[in-house]
C-alpha positions as CSV (number, residue, x, y, z in Angstrom):
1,X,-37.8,1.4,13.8
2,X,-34.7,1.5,15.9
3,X,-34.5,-1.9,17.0
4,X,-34.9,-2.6,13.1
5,X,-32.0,-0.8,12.2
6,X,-30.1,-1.9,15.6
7,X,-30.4,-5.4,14.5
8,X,-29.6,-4.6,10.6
9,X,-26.4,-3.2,11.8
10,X,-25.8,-6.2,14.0
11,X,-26.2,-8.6,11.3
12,X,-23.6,-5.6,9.1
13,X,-21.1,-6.3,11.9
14,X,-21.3,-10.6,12.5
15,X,-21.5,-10.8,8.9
16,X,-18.1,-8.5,8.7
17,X,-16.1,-9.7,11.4
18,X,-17.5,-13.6,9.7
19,X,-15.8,-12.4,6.6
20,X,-13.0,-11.5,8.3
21,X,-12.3,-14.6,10.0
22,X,-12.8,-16.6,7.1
23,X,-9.8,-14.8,5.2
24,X,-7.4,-15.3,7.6
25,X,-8.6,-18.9,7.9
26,X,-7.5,-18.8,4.2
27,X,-4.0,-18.9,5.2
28,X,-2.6,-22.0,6.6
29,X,0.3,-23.9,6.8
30,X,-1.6,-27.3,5.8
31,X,-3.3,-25.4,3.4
32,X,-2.0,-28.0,0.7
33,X,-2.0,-31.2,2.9
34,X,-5.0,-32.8,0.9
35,X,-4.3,-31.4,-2.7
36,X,-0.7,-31.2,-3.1
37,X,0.7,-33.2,-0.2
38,X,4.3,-32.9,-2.3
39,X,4.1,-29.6,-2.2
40,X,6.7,-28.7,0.0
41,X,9.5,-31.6,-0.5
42,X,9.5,-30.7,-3.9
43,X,10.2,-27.2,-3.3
44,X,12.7,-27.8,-0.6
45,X,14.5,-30.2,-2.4
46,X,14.5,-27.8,-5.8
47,X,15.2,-25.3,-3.2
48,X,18.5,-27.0,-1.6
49,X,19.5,-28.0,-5.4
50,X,19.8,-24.0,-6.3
51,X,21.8,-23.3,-3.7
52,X,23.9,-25.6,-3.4
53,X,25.2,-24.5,-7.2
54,X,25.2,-21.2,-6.1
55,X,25.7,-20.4,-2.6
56,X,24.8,-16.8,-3.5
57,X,21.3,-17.8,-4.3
58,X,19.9,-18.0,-1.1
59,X,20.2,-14.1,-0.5
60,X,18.8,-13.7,-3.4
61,X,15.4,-16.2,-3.0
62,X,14.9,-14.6,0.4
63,X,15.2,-10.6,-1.2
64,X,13.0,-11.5,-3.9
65,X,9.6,-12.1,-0.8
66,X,10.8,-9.3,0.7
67,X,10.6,-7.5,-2.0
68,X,7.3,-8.7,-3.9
69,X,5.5,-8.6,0.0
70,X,6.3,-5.1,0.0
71,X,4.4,-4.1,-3.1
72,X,0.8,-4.6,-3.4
73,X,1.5,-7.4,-0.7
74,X,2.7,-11.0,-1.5
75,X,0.7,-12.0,-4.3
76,X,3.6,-13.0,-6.7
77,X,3.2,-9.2,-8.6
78,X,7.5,-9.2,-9.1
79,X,7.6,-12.3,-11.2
80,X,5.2,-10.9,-14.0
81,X,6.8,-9.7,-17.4
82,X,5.8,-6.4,-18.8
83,X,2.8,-6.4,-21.3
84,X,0.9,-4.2,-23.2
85,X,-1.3,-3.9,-20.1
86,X,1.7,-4.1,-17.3
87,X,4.1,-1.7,-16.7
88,X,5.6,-4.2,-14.1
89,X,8.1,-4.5,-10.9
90,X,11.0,-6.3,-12.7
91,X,11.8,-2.8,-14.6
92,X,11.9,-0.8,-11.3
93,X,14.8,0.9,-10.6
94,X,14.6,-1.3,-7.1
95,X,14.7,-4.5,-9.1
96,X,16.3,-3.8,-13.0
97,X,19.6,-5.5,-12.8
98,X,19.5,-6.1,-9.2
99,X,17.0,-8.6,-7.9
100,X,17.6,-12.5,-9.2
101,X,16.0,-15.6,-8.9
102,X,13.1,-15.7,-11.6
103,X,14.8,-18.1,-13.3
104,X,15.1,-20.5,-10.0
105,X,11.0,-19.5,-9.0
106,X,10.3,-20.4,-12.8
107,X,12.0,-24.0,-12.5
108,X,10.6,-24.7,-8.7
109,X,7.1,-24.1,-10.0
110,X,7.8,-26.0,-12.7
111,X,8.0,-29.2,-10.8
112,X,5.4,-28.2,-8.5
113,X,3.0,-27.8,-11.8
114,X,4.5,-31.2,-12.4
115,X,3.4,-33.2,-9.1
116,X,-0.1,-31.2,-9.1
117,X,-0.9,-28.5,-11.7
118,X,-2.8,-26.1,-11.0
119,X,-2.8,-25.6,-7.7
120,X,0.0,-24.2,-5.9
121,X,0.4,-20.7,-5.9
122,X,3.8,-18.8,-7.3
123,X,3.2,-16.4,-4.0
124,X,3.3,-19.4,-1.9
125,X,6.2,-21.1,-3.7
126,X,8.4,-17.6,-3.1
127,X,7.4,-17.6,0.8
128,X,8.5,-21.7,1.5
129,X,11.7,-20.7,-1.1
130,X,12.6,-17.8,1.2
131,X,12.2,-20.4,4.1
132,X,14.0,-23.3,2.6
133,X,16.5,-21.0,1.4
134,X,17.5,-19.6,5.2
135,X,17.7,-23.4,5.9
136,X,20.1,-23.7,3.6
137,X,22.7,-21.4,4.4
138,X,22.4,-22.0,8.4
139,X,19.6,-19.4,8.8
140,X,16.4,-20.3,11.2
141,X,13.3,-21.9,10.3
142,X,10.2,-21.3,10.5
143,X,6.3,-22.2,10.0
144,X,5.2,-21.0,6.6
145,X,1.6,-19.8,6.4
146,X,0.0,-21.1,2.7
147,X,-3.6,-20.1,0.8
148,X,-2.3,-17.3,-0.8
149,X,-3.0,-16.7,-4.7
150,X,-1.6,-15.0,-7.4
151,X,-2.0,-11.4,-8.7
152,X,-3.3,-10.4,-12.4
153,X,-1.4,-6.9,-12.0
154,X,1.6,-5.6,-11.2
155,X,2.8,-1.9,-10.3
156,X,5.8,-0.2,-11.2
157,X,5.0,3.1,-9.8
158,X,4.2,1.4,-6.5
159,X,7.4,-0.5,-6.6
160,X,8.9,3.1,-6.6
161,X,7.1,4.4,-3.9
162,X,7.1,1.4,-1.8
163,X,10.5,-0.2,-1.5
164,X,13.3,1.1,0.8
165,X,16.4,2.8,-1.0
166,X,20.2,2.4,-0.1
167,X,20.0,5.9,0.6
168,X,17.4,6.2,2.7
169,X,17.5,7.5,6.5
170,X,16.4,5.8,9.4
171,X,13.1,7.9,9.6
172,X,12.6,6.8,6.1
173,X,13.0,3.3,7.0
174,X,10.9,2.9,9.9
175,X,7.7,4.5,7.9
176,X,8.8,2.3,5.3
177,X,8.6,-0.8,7.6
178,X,5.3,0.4,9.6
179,X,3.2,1.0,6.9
180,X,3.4,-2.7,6.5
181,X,2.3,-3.7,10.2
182,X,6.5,-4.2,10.9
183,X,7.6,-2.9,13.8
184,X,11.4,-1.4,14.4
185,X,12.3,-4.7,15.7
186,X,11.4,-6.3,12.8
187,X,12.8,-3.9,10.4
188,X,16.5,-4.6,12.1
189,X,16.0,-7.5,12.3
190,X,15.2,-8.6,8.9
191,X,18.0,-6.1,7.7
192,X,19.8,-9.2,9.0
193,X,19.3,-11.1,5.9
194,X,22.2,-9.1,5.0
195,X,24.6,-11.2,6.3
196,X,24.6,-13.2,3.1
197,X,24.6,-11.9,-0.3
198,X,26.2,-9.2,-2.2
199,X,25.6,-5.3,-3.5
200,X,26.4,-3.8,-7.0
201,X,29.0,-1.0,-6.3
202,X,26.8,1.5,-7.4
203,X,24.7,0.6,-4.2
204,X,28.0,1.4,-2.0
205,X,30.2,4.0,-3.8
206,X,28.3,6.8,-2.5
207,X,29.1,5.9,1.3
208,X,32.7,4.3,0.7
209,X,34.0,7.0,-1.0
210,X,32.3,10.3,0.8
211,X,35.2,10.3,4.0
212,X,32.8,10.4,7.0
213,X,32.7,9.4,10.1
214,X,30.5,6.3,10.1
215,X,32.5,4.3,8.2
216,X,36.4,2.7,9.3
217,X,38.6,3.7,7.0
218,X,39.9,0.4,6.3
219,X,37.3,-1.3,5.4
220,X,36.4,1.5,2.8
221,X,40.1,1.6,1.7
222,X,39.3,-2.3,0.9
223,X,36.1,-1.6,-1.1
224,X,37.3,1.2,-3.3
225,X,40.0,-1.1,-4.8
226,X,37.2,-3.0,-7.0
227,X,34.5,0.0,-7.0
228,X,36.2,3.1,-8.6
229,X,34.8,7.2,-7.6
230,X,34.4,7.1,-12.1
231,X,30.6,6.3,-12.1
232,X,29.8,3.5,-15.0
233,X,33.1,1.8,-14.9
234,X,32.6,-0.8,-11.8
235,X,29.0,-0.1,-11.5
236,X,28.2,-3.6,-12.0
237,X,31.3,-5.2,-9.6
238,X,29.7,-6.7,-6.7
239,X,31.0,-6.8,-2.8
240,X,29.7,-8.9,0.3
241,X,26.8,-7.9,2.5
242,X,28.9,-9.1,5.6
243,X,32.8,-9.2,4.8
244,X,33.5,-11.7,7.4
245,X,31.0,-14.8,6.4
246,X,29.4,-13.7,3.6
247,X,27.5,-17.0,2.7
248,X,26.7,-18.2,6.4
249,X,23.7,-17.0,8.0
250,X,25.1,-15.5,11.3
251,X,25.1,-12.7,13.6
252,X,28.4,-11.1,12.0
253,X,26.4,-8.1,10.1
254,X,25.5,-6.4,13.6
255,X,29.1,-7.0,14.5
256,X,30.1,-5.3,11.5
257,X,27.6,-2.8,12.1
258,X,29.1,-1.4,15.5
259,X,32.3,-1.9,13.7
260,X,31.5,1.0,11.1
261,X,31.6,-1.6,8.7
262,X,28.2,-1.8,6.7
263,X,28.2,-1.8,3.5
264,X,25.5,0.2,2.3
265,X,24.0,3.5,3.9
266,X,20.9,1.8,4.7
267,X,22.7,-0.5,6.8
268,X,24.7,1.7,8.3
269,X,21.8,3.9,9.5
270,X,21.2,1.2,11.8
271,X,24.1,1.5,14.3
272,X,24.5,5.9,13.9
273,X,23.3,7.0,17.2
274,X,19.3,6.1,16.7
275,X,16.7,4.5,17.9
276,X,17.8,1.1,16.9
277,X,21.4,1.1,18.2
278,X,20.5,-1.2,21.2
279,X,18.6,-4.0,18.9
280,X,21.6,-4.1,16.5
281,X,23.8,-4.2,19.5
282,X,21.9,-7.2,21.4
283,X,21.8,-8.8,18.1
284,X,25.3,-8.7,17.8
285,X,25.7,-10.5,20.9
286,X,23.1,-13.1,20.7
287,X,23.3,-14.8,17.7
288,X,19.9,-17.2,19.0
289,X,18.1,-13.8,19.9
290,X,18.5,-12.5,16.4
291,X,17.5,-15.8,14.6
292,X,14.5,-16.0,16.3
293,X,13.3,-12.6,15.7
294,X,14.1,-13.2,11.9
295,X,12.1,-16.0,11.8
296,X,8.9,-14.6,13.6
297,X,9.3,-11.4,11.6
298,X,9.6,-13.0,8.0
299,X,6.1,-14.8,9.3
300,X,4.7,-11.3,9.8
301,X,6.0,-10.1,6.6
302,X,4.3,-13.1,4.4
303,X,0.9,-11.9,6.3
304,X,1.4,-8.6,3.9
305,X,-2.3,-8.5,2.1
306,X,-2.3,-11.9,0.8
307,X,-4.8,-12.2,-2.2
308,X,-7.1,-15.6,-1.1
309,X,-10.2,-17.4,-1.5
310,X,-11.5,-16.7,-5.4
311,X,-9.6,-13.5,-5.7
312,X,-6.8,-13.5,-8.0
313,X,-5.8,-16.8,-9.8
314,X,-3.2,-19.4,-9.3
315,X,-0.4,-18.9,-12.6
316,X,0.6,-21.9,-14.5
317,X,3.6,-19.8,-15.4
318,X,5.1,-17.2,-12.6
319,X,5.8,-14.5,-15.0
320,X,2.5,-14.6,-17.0
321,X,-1.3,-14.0,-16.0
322,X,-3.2,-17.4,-17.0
């Protein structure tokens, strides 16, 4: 009797860790070398198109992974539209009036539908946009795993609870960032992606107008001229991430970290006498250093519970479920 239920739980464990391996294998970067061999010279050429009419664009393809991988992992769940059954991510406090690009995503996917329809995922297309999009602007490459499919739901009270805040500490952060699998490193390091793009005021009057210590005084003085103490009347006025290059992918956001010059708390938080002062500071000198761990780390964010094999569906249109 024991050997029967030694070798029952035997089979239990091969056929788990079987399973196991066959989901990862889902996730490849040929994944769509035999059924959609266009695949990714369409999107990098609809990609480079964007951008290059707005330069702006490229923070913006590369915020809108980060943030659909950190809800319910990257399954495409940001790009749906509210229903009658979804109470969505788009409406999110996070998101409403902030995060851009669905109209880019819509057209990519689009042409993708074009060369093969049904096939590529609008998960997929956000990770090799995020990718192309670093390219770009001067930012690092990198391999991007493929396989994954798209979600039927999305969450707005997991949008809530998941995504980091302007205001949050760097406690905050790091939990934030681990509960994913990212380590500190990571979490600095994709920060980074702030060096291009720009913030809504009301993201950065909090910090520029409260007089402390962890902020120079002229570099506040030069952000209160266009973002008023009044809230409503310049909520909407935006401001570069990085002051200095603000649509080049460089190292100057560390600089202008140890500088007391970040724009929002959350960056900021980074360079105050933590745990992370010696990343942002090596960062800030090795621009190659700081690249490279972008890169590796935006590959371990894309690994955030992808939905593969039969599970979920693959949209013809990103912002409704087929």
């Amino acid at each position: 009797m024991a050997s029967t239920v030694t070798f029952a739980c035997l089979i239990l464990a091969l056929f788990l860790f079987i399973s196991s391996i066959r989901c990862e294998a889902h996730l490849s970067s040929t994944f769509y070398d035999s059924t959609c061999p266009k695949a990714l010279s369409t999107i990098q050429t609809a990609t480079k198109s964007a951008v290059s009419r707005e330069r702006r664009m490229a923070a913006s393809l590369i915020r809108l992974h980060f943030h659909d991988c950190f809800v319910q992992g990257c399954d495409a769940s940001i790009l749906l539209d509210d229903t009658s059954s979804i109470l969505g991510e788009k409406t999110a406090p996070n998101n409403a009036g902030s995060v851009r690009g669905y109209g880019v995503i819509d057209e990519i996917k689009s042409k993708v539908e074009n060369v093969c329809p049904g096939v590529v995922s609008c998960a997929d297309i956000l990770a090799v946009v995020a990718r192309d999009a670093s390219v770009a602007v001067g930012g690092p490459s990198w391999t991007v795993k493929l396989g994954r499919r798209d979600s039927t739901t999305a969450s707005l009270s997991l949008t809530d609870a998941n995504l980091p805040k302007f205001t949050d500490d760097l406690d905050r952060l790091t939990s934030l960032f681990r509960e994913k699998g990212l380590s500190e490193r990571d979490m600095v390091a994709l920060s980074g992606s702030h060096t291009i793009g720009q913030a809504r005021c009301v993201t950065f009057r909090g910090r520029i107008h409260n007089n402390a210590s962890d902020i120079d005084v002229g570099f506040a003085s030069t952000r209160k001229r266009k973002c008023s103490l009044a809230i409503g009347s310049d909520d909407k006025k935006i401001a570069p991430l990085d002051l200095v290059t603000p649509n080049s992918f460089d190292n100057n956001y560390f600089k202008n970290l140890i500088q007391k010059k970040g724009l929002l708390q959350s960056d900021q938080i980074l360079f105050s006498g933590g745990s992370t002062d010696s990343i942002v500071t090596e960062y800030s000198k090795s621009p190659s250093t700081f690249k490279n761990d972008f890169a590796a780390a935006m590959v371990r964010m894309g690994d955030i519970e992808p939905i593969t094999g039969s599970q979920g569906q693959i949209r013809k249109l990103c912002s409704v479920v087929n």
